[in-house]
Each structure stands twice: as structure tokens, then as C-alpha cells.
MITOR-33685 format. One record per residue (C-alpha): residue number from 1; residue in one letter; x, y, z. Coordinates in Angstrom, 1 decimal. Each point is the difference from the previous one (the first is absolute). Last residue first. Layout:
// MITOR-33685
NODE resi resn      X      Y      Z
NODE  NUM    A      X      Y      Z
...
END
This chain:
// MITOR-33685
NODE resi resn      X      Y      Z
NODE  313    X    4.4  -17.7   10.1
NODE  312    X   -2.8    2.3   -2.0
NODE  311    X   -3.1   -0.7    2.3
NODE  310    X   -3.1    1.3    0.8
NODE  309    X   -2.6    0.9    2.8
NODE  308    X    1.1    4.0   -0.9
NODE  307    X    1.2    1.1    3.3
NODE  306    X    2.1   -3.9    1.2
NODE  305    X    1.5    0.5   -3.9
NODE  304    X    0.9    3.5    0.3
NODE  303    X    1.1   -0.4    3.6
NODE  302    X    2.7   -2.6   -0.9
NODE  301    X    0.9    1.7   -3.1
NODE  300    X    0.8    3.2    2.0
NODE  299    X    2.3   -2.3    2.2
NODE  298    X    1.7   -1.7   -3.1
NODE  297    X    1.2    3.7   -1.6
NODE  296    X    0.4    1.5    3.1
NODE  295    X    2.8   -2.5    0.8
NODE  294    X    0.8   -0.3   -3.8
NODE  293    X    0.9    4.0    0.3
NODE  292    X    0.2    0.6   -3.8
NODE  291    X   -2.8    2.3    0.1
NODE  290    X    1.5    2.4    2.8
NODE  289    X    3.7    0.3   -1.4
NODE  288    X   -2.1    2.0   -3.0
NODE  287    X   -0.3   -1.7   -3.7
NODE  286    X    1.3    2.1   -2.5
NODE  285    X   -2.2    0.2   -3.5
NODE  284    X    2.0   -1.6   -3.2
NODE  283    X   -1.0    1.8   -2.9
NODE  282    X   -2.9    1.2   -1.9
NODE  281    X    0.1    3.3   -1.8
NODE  280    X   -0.6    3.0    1.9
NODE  279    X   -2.0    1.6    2.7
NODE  278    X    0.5    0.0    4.1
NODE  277    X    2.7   -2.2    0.3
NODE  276    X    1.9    2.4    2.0
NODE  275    X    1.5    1.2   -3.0
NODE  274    X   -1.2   -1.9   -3.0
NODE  273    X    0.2   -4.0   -0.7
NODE  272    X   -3.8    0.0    0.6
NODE  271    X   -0.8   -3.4    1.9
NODE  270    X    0.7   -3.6    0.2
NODE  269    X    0.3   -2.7    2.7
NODE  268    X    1.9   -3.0   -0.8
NODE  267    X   -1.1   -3.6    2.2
NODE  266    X   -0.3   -2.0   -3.6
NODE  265    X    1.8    1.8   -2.6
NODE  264    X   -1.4    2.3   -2.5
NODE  263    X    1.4   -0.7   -3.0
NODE  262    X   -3.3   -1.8   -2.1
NODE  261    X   -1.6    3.0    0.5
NODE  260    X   -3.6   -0.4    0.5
NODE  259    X   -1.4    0.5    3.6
NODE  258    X    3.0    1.9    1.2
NODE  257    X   -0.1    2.2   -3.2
NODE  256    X   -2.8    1.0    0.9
NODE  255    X    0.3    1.0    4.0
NODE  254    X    2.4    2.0   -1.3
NODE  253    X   -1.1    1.5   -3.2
NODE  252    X   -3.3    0.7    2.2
NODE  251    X    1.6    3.1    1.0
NODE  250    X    0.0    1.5   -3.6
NODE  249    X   -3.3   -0.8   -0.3
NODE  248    X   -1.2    1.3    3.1
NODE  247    X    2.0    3.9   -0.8
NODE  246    X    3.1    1.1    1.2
NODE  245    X    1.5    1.4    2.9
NODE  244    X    2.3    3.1    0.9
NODE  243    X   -2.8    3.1   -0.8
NODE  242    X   -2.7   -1.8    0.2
NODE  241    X    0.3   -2.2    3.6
NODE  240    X    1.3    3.1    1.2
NODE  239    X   -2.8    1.9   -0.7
NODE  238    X   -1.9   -3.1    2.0
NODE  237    X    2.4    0.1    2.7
NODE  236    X   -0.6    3.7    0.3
NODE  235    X   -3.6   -0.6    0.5
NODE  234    X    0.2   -3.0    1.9
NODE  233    X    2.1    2.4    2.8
NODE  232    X   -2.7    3.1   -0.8
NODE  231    X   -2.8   -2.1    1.1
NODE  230    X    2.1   -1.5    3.4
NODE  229    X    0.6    3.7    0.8
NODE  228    X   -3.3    1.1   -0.2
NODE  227    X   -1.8   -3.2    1.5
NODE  226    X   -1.7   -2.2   -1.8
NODE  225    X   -4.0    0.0   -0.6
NODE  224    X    0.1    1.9   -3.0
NODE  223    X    1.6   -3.0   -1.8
NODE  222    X    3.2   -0.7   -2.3
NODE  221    X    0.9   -3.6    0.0
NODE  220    X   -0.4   -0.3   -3.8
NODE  219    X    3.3    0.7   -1.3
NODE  218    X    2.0   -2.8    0.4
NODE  217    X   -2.4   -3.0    0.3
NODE  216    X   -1.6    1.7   -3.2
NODE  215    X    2.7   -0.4   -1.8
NODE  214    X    3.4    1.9   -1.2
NODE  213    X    3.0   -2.0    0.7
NODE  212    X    2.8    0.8    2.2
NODE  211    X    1.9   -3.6   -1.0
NODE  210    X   -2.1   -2.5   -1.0
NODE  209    X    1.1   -3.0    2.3
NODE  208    X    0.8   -3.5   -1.0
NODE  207    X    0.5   -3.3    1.8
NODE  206    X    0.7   -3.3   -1.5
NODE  205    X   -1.4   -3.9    1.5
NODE  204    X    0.8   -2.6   -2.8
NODE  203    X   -2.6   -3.3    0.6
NODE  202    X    0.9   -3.8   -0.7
NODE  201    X    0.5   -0.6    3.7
NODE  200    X    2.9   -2.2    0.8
NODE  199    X   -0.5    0.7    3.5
NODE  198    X    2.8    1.9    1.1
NODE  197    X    0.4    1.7   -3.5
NODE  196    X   -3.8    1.0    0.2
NODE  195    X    0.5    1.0    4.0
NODE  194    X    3.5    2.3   -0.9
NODE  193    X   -2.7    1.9   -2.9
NODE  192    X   -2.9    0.4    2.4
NODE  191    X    2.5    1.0    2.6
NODE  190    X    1.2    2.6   -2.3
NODE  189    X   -3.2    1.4   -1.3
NODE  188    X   -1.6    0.1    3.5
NODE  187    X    2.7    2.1    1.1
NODE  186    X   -0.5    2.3   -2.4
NODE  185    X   -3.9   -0.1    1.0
NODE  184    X    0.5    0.5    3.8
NODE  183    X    2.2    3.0   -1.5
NODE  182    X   -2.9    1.2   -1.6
NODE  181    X   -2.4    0.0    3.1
NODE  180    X    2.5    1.6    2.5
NODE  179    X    0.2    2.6   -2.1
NODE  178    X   -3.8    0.6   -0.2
NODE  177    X   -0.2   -0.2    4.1
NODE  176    X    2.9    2.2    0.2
NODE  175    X   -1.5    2.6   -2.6
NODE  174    X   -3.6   -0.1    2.2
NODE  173    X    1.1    0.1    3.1
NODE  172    X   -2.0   -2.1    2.4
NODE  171    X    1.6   -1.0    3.6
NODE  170    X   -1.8   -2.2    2.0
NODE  169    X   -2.5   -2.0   -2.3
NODE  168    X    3.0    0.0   -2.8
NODE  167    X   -1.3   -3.5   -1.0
NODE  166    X    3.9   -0.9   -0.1
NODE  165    X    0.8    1.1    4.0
NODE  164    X    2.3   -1.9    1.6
NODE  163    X    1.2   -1.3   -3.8
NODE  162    X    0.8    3.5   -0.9
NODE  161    X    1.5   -0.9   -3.7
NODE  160    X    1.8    3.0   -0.9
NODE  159    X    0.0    1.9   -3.2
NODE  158    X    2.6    2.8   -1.1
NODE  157    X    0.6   -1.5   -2.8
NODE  156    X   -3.3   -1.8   -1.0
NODE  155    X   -1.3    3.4   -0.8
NODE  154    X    1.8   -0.2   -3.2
NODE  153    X   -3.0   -2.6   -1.4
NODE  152    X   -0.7   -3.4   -0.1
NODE  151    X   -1.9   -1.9   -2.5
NODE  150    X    0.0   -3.9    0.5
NODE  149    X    0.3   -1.6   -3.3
NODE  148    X   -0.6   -4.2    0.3
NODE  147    X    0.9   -1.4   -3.7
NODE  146    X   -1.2   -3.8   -0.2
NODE  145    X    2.2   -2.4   -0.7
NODE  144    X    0.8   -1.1   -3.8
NODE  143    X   -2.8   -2.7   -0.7
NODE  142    X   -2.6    2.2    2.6
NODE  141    X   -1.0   -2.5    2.8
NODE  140    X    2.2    1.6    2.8
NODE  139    X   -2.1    3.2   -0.5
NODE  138    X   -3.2   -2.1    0.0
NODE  137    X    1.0   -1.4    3.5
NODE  136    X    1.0    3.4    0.9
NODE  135    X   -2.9    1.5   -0.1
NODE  134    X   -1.3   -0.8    3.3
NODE  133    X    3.5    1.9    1.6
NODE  132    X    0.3    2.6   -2.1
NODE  131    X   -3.0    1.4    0.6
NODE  130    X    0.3   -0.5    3.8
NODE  129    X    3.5    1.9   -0.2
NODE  128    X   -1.5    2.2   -2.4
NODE  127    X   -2.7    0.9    2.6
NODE  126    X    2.3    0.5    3.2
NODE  125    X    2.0    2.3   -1.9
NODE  124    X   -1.3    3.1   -1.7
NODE  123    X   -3.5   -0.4    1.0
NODE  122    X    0.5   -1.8    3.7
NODE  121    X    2.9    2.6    0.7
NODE  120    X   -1.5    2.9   -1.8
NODE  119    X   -3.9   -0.6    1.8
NODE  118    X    1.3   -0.5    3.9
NODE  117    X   -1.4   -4.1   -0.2
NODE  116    X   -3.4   -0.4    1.8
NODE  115    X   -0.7   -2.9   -2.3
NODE  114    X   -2.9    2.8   -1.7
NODE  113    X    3.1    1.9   -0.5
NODE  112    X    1.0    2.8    2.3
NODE  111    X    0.6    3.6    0.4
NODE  110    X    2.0    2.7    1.1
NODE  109    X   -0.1    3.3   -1.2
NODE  108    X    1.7    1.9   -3.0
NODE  107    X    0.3   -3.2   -1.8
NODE  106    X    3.6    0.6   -1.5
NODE  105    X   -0.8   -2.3   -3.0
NODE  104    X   -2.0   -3.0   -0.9
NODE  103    X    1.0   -3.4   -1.9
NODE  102    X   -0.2   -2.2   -3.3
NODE  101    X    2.8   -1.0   -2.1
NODE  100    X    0.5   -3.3    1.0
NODE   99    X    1.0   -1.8   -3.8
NODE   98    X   -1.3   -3.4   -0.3
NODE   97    X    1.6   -1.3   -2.9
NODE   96    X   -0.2   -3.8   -1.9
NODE   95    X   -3.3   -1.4    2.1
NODE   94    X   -1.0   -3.4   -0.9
NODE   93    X   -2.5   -2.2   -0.2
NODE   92    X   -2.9    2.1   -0.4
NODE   91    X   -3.3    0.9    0.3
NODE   90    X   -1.1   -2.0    3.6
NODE   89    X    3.5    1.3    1.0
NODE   88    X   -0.9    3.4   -0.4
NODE   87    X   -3.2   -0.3    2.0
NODE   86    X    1.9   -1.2    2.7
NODE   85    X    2.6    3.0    0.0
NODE   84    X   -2.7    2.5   -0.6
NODE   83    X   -2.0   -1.7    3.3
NODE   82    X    3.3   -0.3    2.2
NODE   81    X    0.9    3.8   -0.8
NODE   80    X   -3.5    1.5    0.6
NODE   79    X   -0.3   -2.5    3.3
NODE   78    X    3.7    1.7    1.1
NODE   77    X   -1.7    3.7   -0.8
NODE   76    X    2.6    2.8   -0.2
NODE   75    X    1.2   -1.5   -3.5
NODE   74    X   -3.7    0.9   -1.5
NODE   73    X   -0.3   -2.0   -3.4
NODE   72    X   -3.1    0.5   -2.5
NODE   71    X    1.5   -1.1   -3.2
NODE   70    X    0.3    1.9   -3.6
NODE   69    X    0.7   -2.2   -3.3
NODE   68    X    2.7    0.5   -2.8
NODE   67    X    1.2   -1.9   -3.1
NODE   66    X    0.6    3.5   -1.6
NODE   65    X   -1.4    0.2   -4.1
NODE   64    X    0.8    3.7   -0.1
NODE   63    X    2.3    1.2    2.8
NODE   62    X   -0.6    3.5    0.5
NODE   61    X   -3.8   -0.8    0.0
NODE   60    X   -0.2   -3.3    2.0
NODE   59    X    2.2    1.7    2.5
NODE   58    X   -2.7    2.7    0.4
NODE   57    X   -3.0   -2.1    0.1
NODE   56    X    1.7   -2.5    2.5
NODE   55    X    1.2    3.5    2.4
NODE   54    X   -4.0    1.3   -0.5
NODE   53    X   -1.2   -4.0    1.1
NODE   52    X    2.8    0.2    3.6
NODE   51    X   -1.2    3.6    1.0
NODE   50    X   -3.3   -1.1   -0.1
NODE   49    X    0.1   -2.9    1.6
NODE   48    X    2.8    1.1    2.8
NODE   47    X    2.1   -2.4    1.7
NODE   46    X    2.2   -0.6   -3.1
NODE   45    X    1.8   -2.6   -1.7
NODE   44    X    0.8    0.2   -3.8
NODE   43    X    0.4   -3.2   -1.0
NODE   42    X    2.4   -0.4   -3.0
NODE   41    X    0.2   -2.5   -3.0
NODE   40    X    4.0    0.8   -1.1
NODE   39    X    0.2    1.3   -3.7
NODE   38    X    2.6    2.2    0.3
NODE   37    X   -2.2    3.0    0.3
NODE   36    X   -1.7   -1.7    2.4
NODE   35    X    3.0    0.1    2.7
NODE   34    X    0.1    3.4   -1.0
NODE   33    X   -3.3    1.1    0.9
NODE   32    X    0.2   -1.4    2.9
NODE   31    X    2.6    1.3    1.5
NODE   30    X   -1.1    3.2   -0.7
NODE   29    X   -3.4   -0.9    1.3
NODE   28    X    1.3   -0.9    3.6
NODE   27    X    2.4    3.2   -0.2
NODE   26    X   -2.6    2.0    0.1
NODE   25    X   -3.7   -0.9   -1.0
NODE   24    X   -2.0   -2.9    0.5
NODE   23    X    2.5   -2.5    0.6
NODE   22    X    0.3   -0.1    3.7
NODE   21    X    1.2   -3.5   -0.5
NODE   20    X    1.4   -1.3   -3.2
NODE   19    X   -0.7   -3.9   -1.0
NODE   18    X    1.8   -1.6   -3.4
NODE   17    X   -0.8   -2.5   -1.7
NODE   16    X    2.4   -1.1   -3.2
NODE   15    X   -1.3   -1.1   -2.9
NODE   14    X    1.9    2.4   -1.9
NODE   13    X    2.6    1.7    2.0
NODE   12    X    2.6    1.1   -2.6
NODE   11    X    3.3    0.9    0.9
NODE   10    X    0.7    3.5    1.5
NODE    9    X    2.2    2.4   -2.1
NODE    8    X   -2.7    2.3   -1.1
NODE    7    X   -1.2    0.2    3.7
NODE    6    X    3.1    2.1    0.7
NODE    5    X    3.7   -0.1    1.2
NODE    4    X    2.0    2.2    0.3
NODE    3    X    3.2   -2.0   -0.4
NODE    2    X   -0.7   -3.4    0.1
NODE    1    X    0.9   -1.7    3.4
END
């Protein structure tokens, strides 16, 4: 791996396209933004109208000339996912990144998707599985493989996979539910990889995680509503956040150079190369005992594919 590595040594991406969920602000238009930079035709893929134009406007502005468009994308909603993906294909014939970005945090309560999924688990998971799943005939279509980033995060390393209970509908805590979430995604980013090398697939499957970045996932949990103890808990984490993390752009390094660099290896993980991971340059990330568990790994698949109605055997 290049030594501190940065979007100045990425290659080129002209006419490539490129699709970032949650890309309206974040770590979504960070990632963005730099895959444009390099000349890469990006959809920016949002569920919010609004949110999604002011994000367009903005990249369009620090990156004069940007081959950029806005889409309406929820990940909760399976019909939301099947209709972008359709529409997609009606546009193009190929796909050459799909970075799954998107996702919620630490949901103070528990609730579901409009498939009746607990919301972080059928966000953070269930959705990119599905997503990944009807785009990968346009991912397998692009002339060097399509590039599949999955973004992780630290909490993955104390995550377990609670198959008696996944839709946390007996026991909802909202940490272990979010945990559980982002190490279903590490393990989707190996299995996608050992399925693609099973199956000849012309796809590369890479994970990334930003470290202790500062977005509004991280910081925007605080409400009146909480208790007095669980308000002062989010508030020291978020004082943490800023005193031992780093900023969105620096934690989209990452998940960037994931999408781009021409030395990130199919089934790698990347993350800050500081202590604990939390800021720093990007560097190899460690992968917990959990997410390389090919029993948990092909059972989670299992359910994913029989949840969503699709299929990435």
C-alpha cells in the first residue's frame, strides 16, 4: 500500500459511473466528492429530495464541471431498492462502483422498516445486501469488475450476530442492535468477495470504515426525550468523537481509496492506521474472529437472501 495515501494518488476515473448511498452529507458526500474529482460520473443517492438537490448544488460547486446527478434511493424500502435498480438498468449497461455507505445510528427506540425489519439491521444491512444483489449484473458488466465498498465501522468488534433474535423484537438495545448491523456488513464484504472467486464473478468486494469520524450519524442522536443518563452517555461520546477523531473527509480516505486505489485487494478491509483505528492514514483495518466465522458467514446469507426476496449465491 502507498504510504499515506490520498486522492492525489488515485488514477483517473473518467467515464467511469459510480453510485454512493447516503450521499447527501457525511461520509456519503465525501466519498463522492472525491470519486468526481477524479473524473468518475457519480450518483449521489439519497432518500431525501431536498437534502439530495442542496448535496448536487454543493458538489457541483467545489468541483467545477462534476459529471454528477442526485437519485431518490431509500435502502430501508426493498420496492425503493428494486425500482432504483431497475431504473438503473433501463440507463445503463454497466455499473463500475456501488459504494454502501448509507445507514442509521444508535436509534434510541426500536423501530422498523416499512418490510417490518428493526430499522439499523434492515438499513445498515439488509438493504445493501438487496442493493447489491440487483445491481450486480451491472457490476459484473463493468470491463475491469465492478468495485463493491461496503462501509463498516469499529463497532463491528464487539458485534454479534443474534440469529434467535435478529429483528431485536425481544430484546432492543440500541448499541448492540447498531453493532450487530456493521459486523453483518463485514461479513457481507468477505462472503461477497469468497462468492465472486467461487463463481467467477467479475466483481471485487472491499470493506472500509472511517475511523471516529465526525457526521451527523455521530453526533446527532441527542434528544430531550432521552433519559438523563443515556443524554449525557451520547454526549461524552460525541466530545469524544472530537477530541480523538477526525473529520468526514478524512474518514472517507478509507472507504475512498477502496473505491479507487488500484492496491486495494479484493476481500481487504481498510481503516485509519492510528491507535485504535479511530483517525489516521489508511491502513489495513483488523477483521474480528466473528466476521471470519464462514458458518455465520453462509447462515446470515441464507436469511438475507430468503428476508430480502433476492439472491447473491
Amino acid at each position: 500500500m502507498t504510504r499515506h495515501w490520498s486522492l492525489k494518488q488515485a488514477p483517473r476515473m473518467d467515464g467511469h459511473l459510480a453510485v454512493v448511498t447516503g450521499a447527501t452529507g457525511g461520509l456519503g458526500y465525501e466519498t463522492a466528492l472525491g470519486l468526481a474529482s477524479r473524473g468518475a460520473t457519480v450518483m449521489l443517492a439519497g432518500r431525501n429530495p431536498e437534502k439530495g438537490m442542496a448535496a448536487l448544488m454543493r458538489l457541483q460547486g467545489d468541483v467545477p464541471g462534476a459529471k454528477a446527478s442526485f437519485r431518490l434511493l431509500d435502502v430501508a424500502s426493498l420496492s425503493a431498492i428494486a425500482t432504483f435498480a431497475h431504473e438503473l438498468a433501463q440507463e445503463t449497461d454497466r455499473l463500475d462502483v456501488l459504494v454502501n455507505n448509507a445507514g442509521v445510528m444508535g436509534t434510541p427506540h426500536r423501530l422498523e422498516t416499512r418490510d417490518g425489519f428493526e430499522l439499523q439491521f434492515g438499513t445498515n444491512f439488509l438493504g445493501p445486501f438487496a442493493l447489491t444483489a440487483r445491481l450486480r449484473p451491472l457490476l459484473c458488466a463493468a470491463p475491469q469488475g465492478g468495485r463493491v465498498v461496503t462501509v463498516a465501522s469499529l463497532a463491528a468488534l464487539d458485534g454479534h450476530i443474534v440469529f434467535d433474535d435478529l429483528q431485536a423484537r425481544r430484546r432492543y438495545a440500541p448499541f448492540r442492535a447498531y453493532r450487530q448491523s456493521k459486523l453483518a456488513d463485514l461479513i457481507l464484504a468477505l462472503e461477497l468477495d469468497r462468492q465472486a472467486r467461487t463463481h467467477n464473478w467479475n466483481l471485487h468486494s472491499i470493506a472500509a470504515h472511517p475511523g471516529w469520524a465526525m457526521t451527523d450519524i455521530s453526533t446527532s442522536r441527542l434528544s430531550s426525550k432521552q433519559g438523563l443518563q443515556e443524554r449525557l452517555t451520547r454526549l461524552g461520546a460525541v466530545w469524544a468523537f472530537k477530541l480523538m477523531g477526525q473529520s468526514a473527509a478524512h474518514g472517507a480516505l478509507p472507504i475512498e481509496f477502496a473505491a479507487i486505489a488500484p492496491e486495494a485487494r479484493d476481500g481487504g478491509y481498510y481503516g485509519p492506521d492510528g491507535r485504535g483505528e479511530r483517525r489516521g492514514h489508511v491502513g489495513e483495518a483488523f477483521i474480528p474472529p466473528a466476521a471470519r466465522d464462514l458458518g455465520v458467514a453462509r447462515r446470515l446469507w441464507q436469511v438475507a437472501e430468503r428476508l430480502t426476496g433476492t439472491s447473491l449465491s
